[in-house]
Residue, then its C-alpha position, 0 to 999 in steps of 0.5 A: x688625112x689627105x688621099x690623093x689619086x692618080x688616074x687616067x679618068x679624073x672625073x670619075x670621082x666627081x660623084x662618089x665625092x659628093x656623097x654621104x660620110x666622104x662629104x660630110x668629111x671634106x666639108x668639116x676639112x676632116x680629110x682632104x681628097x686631090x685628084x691628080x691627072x696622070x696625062x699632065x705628066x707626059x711628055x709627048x703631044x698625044x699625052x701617052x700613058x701606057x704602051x706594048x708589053x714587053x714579050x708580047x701579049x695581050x693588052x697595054x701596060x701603064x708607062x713607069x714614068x708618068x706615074x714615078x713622076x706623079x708620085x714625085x710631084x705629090x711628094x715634092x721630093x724623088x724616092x729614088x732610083x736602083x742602088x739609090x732609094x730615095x727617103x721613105x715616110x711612115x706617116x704615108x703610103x703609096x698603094x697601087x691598087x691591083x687585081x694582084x695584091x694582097x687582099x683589103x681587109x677591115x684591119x687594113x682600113x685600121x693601119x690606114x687611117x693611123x697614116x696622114x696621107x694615101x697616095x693612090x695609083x689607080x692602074x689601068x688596061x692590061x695592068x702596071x709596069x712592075x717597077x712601080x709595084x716594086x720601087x714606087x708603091x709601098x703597097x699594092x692592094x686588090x679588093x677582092x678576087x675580081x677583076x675590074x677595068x680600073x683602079x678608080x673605084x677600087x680606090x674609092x672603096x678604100x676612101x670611104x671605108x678609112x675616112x668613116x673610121x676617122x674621129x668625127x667622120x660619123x654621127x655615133x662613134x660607136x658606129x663603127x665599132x659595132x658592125x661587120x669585121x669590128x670585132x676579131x677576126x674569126x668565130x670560134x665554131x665550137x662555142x656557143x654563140x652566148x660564149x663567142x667574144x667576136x664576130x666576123x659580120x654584123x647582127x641582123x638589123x629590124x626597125x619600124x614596122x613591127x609587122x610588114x606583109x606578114x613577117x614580123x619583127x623577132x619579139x626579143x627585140x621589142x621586149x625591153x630586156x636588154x640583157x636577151x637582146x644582146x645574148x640575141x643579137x650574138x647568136x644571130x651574127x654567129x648564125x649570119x655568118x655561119x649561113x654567109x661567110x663559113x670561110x670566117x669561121x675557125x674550125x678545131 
């Protein structure tokens, strides 16, 4: 799998890179992460990315041409102009990463690590000339209902959260199968947490010591009876997630 990010800031990633999972997977040459300067492609002495908003306004937006040729550069070909749209690629995706695009979900991380590319356009200021959402990205992603100065770490959000769902990313593959948003997507309320196939967070986690400061470790858990835990561990994920995200749950 490779990433590659566009970005105005391109020592942003310098950290984030060399850390955990994402390390891990670029030491094995399990991914491939190339951080691409968008000021290299311009044109003008004070390298400019960005200018006024057209009808007045607020802010600066991001240029279209810096960041079409960027794109292009990436690609090695041209994807086109109006009446003409270049050759597309379903093995890659180009997401613009946006405080207005659809929401990313733990099924998109899924459809993104079957791809073999991600290109990542990381907006800044005041948001993106609208021909990139357009006619470049393929998608335009936001990560929550949220604002941020830019699309950087939105990005490197993504980054993780796909590369740690690639065979061989984590120690355990059974990991990322069972945690939070790795079953089906909504609790059916009108169950009993013994009946509910799928839940939407994780089950809550306790390890050593069994006692600390006076709260103990619930005592199914230490019993030995593997058949209690697991019927445990449902109730309490149901519970968890009724208590923090009731917006998962399906109501009849």
């Amino acid at each position: 799998m490779r990433f590659d990010l566009i970005t105005i800031f391109p020592e942003f990633f310098a950290g984030p890179l060399n850390y955990g999972i994402v390390r891990r997977a670029l030491e094995t040459s399990l991914i491939e992460v190339n951080v691409q300067d968008l000021r290299v492609f311009t044109r003008d002495r004070h390298r400019t990315v960005d200018d006024r908003p057209f009808g007045g306004g607020e802010g600066m937006v991001l240029k279209p041409e810096p960041l079409f040729e960027a794109v292009e550069s990436l690609l090695g070909r041209s994807v086109g102009e109006a009446g003409k749209r270049g050759a597309t690629d379903s093995k890659t995706a180009i997401v613009l990463m946006s405080a207005a695009g659809k929401l990313f979900r733990q099924e998109t991380a899924r459809r993104f690590a079957q791809l073999e590319r991600i290109i990542f356009i990381c907006g800044r200021y005041e948001g993106v000339d609208e021909r990139v959402a357009e006619h470049l990205a393929t998608e335009e992603i936001s990560i929550g209902d949220f604002v941020l100065s830019g699309g950087e770490l939105p990005a490197m959000m993504i980054v993780d959260a796909v590369t740690r769902l690639l065979p061989g990313a984590l120690g355990n593959e059974a990991s990322s199968q069972n945690e939070s948003f790795s079953g089906d997507a909504h609790i059916n309320v009108s169950l009993e947490p013994r009946t509910t196939s799928g839940v939407a967070l994780d089950f809550p986690h306790y390890t050593r010591p069994a006692e600390y400061r006076g709260w103990g470790v619930p005592e199914v858990l230490i019993g030995g009876n593997h058949a209690e835990v697991t019927k445990w561990r449902l109730a309490a994920a149901a519970e968890k997630t009724r208590r923090n995200r009731p917006d998962l749950l399906v109501r009849e």
